[in-house]
N, C-alpha and C positions, 0 to 999 in steps of 0.2 A: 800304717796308712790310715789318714783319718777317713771319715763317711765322704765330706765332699770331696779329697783325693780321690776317694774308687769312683765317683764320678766321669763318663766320658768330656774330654775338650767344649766340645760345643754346649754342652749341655751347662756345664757350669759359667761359658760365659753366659747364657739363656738366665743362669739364676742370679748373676753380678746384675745383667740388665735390665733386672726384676729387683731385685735390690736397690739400685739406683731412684729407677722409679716411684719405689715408695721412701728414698729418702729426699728426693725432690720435690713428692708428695705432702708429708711433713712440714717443709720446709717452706708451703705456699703456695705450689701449682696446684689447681684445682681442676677435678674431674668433672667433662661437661654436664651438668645437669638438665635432668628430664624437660623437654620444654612444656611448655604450662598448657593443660587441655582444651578445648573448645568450650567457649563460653560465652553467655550470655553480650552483646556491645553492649560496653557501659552507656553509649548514647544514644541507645534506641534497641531495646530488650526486644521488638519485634526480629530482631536479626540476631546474627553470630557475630562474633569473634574466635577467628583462626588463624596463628602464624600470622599474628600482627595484622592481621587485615578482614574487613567488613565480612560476611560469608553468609551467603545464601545456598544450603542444599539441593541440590537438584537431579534426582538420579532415575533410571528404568531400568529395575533391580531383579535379578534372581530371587524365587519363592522361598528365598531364608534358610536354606539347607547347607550353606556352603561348609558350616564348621563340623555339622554332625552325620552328615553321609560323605565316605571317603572315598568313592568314584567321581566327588565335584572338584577339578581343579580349581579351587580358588585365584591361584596364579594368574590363570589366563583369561580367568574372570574380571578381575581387578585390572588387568591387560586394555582390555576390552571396554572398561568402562573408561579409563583414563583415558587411551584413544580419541572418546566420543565425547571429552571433555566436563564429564558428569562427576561428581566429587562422594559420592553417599552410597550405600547399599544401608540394607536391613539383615543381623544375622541372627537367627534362632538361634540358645544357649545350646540345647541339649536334652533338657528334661523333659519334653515335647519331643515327638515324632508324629510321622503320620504313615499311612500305609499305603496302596498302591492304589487301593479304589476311593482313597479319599477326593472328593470335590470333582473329580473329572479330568483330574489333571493328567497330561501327558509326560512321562517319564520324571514323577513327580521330586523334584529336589528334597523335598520335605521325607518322600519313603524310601531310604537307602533298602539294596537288595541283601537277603539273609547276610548275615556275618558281615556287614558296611555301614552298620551304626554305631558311632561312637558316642561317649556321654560323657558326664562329670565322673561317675562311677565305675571300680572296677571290675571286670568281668570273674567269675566262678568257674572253676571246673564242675561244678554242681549244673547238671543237663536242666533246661525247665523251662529257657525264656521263650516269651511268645512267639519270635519269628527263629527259634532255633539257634542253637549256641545254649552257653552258661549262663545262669543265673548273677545278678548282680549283686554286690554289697554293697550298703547304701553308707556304710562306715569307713568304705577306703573307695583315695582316689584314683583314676585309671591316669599316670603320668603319661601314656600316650595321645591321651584327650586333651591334657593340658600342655602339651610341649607343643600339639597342631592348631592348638586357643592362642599361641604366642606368636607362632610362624604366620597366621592367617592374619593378625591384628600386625606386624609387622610387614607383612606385604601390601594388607592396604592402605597402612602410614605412607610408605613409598610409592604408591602409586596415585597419592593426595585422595584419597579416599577415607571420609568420616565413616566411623560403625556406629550404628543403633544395636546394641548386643540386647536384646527381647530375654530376659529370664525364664518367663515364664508364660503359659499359654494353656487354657481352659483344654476341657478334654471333652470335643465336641458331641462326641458318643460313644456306646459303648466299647467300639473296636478297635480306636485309642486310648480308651481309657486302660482297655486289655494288652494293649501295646504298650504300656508305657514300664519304666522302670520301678516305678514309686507303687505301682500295684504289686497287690500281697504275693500276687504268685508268679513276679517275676524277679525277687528278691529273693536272698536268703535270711532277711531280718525278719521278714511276716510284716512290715510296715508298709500300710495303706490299706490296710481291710477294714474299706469306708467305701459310701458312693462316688462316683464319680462327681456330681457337684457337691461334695466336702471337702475334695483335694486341697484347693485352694482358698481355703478357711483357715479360721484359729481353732476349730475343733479336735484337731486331731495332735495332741502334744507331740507322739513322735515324727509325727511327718513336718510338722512345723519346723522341728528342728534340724530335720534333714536338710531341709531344706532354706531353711536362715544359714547351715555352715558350707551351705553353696553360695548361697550368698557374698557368707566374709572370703572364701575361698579364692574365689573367680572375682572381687575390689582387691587382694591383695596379689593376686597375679597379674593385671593389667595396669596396677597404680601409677605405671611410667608412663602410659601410651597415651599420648593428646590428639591423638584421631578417636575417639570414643566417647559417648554417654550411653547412659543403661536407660532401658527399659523395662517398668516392671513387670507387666504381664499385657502381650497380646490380647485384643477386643474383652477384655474382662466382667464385660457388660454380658458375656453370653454364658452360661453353662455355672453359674452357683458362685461365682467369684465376691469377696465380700470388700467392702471399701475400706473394713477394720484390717483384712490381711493385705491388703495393697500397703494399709500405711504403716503395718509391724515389719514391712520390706523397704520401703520406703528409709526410715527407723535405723535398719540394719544394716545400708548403704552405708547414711552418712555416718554411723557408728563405725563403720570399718573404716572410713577414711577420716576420724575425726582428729589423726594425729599427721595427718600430711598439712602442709602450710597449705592457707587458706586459697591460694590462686591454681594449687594442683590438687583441686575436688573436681569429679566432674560431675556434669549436668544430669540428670535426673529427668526423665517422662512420664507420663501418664496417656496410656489409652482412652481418653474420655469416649466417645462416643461413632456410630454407623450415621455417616449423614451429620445433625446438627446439634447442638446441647450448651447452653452457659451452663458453664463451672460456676458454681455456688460459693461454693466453700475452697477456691486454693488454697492446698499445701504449701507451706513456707518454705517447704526446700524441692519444690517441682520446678522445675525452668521451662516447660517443654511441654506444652500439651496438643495432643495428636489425635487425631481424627480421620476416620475411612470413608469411601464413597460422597465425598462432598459435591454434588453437584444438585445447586449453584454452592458457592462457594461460601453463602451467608453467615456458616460457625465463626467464621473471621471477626467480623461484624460485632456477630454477638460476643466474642471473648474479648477484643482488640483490647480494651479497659485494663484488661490483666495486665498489659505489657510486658509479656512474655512471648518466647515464640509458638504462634500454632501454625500446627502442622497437619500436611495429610500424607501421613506413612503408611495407606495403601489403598489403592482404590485400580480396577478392572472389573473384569466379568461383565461390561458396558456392550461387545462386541470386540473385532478383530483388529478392526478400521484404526489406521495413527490417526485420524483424523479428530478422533474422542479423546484420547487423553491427551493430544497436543493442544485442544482449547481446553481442556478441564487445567492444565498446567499453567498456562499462562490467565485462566480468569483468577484461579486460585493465589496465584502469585501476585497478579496487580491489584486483586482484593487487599494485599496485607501479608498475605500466608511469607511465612520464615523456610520452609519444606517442604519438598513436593517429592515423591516414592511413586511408580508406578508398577503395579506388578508384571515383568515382562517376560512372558514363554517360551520366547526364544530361548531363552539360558535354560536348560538342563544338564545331569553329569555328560551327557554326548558329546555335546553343544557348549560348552561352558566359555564360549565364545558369542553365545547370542546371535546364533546363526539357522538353528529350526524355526520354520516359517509355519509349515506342513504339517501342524500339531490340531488337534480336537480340544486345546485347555479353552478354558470359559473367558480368556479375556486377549489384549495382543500383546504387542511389544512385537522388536521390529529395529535392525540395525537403522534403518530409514528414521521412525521413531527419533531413536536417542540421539542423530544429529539433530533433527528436531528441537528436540528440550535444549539442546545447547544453543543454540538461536536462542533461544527465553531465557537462557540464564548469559549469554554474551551482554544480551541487549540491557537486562538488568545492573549487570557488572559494570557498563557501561556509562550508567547515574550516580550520582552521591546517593543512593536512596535512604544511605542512615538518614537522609535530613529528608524523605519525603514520605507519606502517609496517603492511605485510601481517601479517595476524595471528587467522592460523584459528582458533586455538586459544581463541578468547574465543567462537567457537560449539560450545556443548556441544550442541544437537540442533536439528533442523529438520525440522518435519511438508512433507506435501504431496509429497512423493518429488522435490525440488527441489537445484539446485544454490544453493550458496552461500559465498561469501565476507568478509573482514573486512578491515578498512584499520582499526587504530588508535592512540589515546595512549591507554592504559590509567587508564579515571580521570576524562578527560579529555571526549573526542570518540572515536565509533564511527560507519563505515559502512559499509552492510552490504547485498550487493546479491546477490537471489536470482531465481533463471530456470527453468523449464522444461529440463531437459534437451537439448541440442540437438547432433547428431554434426556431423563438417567441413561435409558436403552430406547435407542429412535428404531423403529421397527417400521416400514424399511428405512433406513437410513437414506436412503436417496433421495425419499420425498423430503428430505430436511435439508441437503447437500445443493451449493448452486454454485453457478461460474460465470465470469463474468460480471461478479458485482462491482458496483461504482457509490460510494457514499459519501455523503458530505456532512462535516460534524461543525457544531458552535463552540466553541469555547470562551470562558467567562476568564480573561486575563488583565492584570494590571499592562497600563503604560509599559513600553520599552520595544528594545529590538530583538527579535527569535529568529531562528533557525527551526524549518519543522520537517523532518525526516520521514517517509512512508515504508516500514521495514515489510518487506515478504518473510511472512514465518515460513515457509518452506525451504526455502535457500539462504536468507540473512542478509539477501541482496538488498541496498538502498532503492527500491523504487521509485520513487521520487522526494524531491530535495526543492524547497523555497523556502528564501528568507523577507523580511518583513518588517516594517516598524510601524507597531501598534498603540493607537491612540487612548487604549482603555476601551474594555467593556467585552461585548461579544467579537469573537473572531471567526469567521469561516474559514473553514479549508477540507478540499475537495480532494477527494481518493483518488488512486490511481484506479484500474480495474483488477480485479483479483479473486479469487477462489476462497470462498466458505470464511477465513480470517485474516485480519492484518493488523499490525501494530502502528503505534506515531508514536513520533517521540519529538517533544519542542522543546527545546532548553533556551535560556538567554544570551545571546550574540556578545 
């Protein structure tokens, strides 16, 4: 009797119909290939290109812990964001943690409890590490980190959800720096017995290297996935980070992916700056530069030249109120901005549904919130915007003592979004909050006929709707009444 004779029935047809297949294979039919990542629009680098189509980010994201504390359902997270028609989160790698008393946070995603952090690295039966449990090896990898790195990236492909995968993130002081793995005495290699701002230098050859073959490691496990670009280190600007070891990572990306075709690389970030900063010197292979706390929104401004996208992947701690980061979202956006992240407390391992209101953390988020941002990103979606650009200068005046902005194509499409005045952290906020306003804007238009829309950010409802044929020059048009912000939008008839 031969081998495949003592084969059961079934099975051997299982291995004919496997046979087949690779001589069909052979023969010309081709296995679908990986679709190509998100990328820069070839016709206007201020935005994306995703799955064939124009893409603006826009999410209010859990505090980055989803992949490396293993009481966060990612599933129901990514659930939960799809829902509320938001496209992006932010995910910490791994090589970063935080602890329970970090920042203030309430049931912190970032501080998995004893024995609920996972990492790149595998765990020891050697007793030692910080929060209890074994010690790690910094020379092997834990495959149950990386099997839940694949499952998490393929659940937010499915759920149209872009990752920002963050590598790496400064060690803010000493009690993470003591928590982390790459410290001497949570290893059994002895690598990292250095300060805490040397971590992330070129000072230290072994840790360097550690940490480059995480690098090639974690590009050649995710090189299929087109919901993803890297990030190289969280606010880098803090705690000793050096701009030589940003760009020997940087380096080490496209190095790992330098033998994939040129359309399946993906996109690259930079942390530039808290608030505001021109980039001096771009990196020839950065797409992406990203910035915190922007309020006003002026980094835009200052970087637009680059045409590339900027971004603000993370900004809270403002107060509780949606009221603050649903106009920091949309100045930010009709400024220019390509992404908008908000950090939102609702999500925890509890809660991974973004449903904790009741929390003490330093900033909001708010099921309410995230329909919110989807109003700002409907309304957007809405325009050609690849073909329109920041563009103050088409508001000649604006009543009601309000902020306002433009986004346009001259002629074309205008949108135009104005707010209440509102400082970083308004203290009380009330005295800044009003109702019942009414305002009337000028605008500076060519000849022709428009349609001009009065959108409520709250609900997405049309408030009001007139159309018009304009001789040239200044145009009025009068508000409806409304609450703290409201949008226009005039396109050509």
């Amino acid at each position: 009797m031969t081998h495949l004779q003592s084969i059961q029935p079934g099975v051997v047809l299982g291995l004919l119909a496997t046979a087949a297949c690779v001589v069909l294979c052979a023969s010309g039919a081709r296995a679908a290939r990986p679709a190509k990542p998100i990328s820069l629009h070839p016709d206007n680098g201020h935005y994306f290109l995703w799955r064939s189509n124009p893409t603006i980010l826009i999410t209010s994201g859990e505090h980055y812990g989803a992949l490396l504390n293993l009481d966060f359902d990612y599933r129901r997270y990514f659930k939960a964001l799809a829902a509320d028609g938001l496209n992006h989160t932010r995910v910490f790698a791994g090589t970063y943690r935080e602890v329970p008393s970090s920042f203030g946070i309430t049931d912190n995603p970032l501080a998995p409890k004893p024995n609920r952090y996972i990492c790149p690295w595998a765990r020891t039966k050697t007793a030692g590490y910080f929060a209890g449990g074994g010690k790690f090896d910094l020379t092997q990898w834990d495959p149950a980190y990386f099997d839940r790195l694949g499952k998490l990236m393929a659940a937010a492909r499915d759920a149209g959800i872009v990752v920002e995968l963050t590598l790496f993130c400064p060690l803010y002081g000493e009690e993470l720096w003591e928590a982390s793995p790459m410290h001497h005495a949570n290893n059994v290699n002895g690598i990292g017995a250095c300060p805490r701002k040397e971590v992330l230098t070129l000072k230290h050859k072994d840790l360097l290297a550690v940490q480059l073959a995480f690098v090639r490691k974690v590009v050649g496990e995710l090189k299929d996935f087109d919901n993803l670009y890297y990030e190289v280190c969280n606010e880098p600007y803090i705690g000793g980070v050096t701009w030589q070891w940003q760009h020997r990572v940087i380096d080490e990306i496209v190095r790992a992916e330098a033998k994939l075709p040129k359309g399946r690389r993906h996109l690259i970030s930079l942390n530039v700056a808290n608030g505001r900063k021109k980039v001096a010197r771009p990196h020839k292979d950065v797409s992406i530069y990203n910035f915190h706390y922007c309020v006003p929104p002026n980094t835009v401004a200052m970087n637009y030249g680059l045409a590339k996208v900027i971004g603000e992947n993370e900004t809270g701690g403002r107060g509780p109120q949606d009221v603050l980061y649903r106009t920091e979202c949309w100045d930010f956006l009709i400024a220019g901005g390509g992404l908008y992240n908000n950090l939102d407390y609702s999500f925890t391992p509890a809660h991974p549904d973004g449903t904790f209101i009741k929390h003490k953390s330093p900033g909001g988020g708010s099921p309410a919130l995230r329909k919110q941002l989807r109003i700002c990103k409907d309304f957007l979606y809405g325009l050609d915007y690849i073909r329109m650009k920041p563009d103050n200068d088409v508001i000649v005046s604006v009543s009601g003592e309000l902020s306002a902005r433009a986004l346009a194509e001259r002629g074309k499409a205008y949108a135009v979004y104005m707010h209440v005045p509102l400082p970083n952290k308004p203290k009380p906020i009330s005295k800044y909050l009003r109702k019942g306003v009414q305002a009337a804007i000028a605008l500076e238009m060519p000849a022709g006929a428009y349609r001009a829309q009065w959108i409520d950010t709250k609900s997405g409802k049309v408030a009001k709707t007139e159309t018009f044929d304009h001789g040239g020059g200044q145009r009025k048009l009068a508000s409806p009444t409304f609450d703290n912000d409201i949008a226009l939008r005039v396109t050509a008839r």
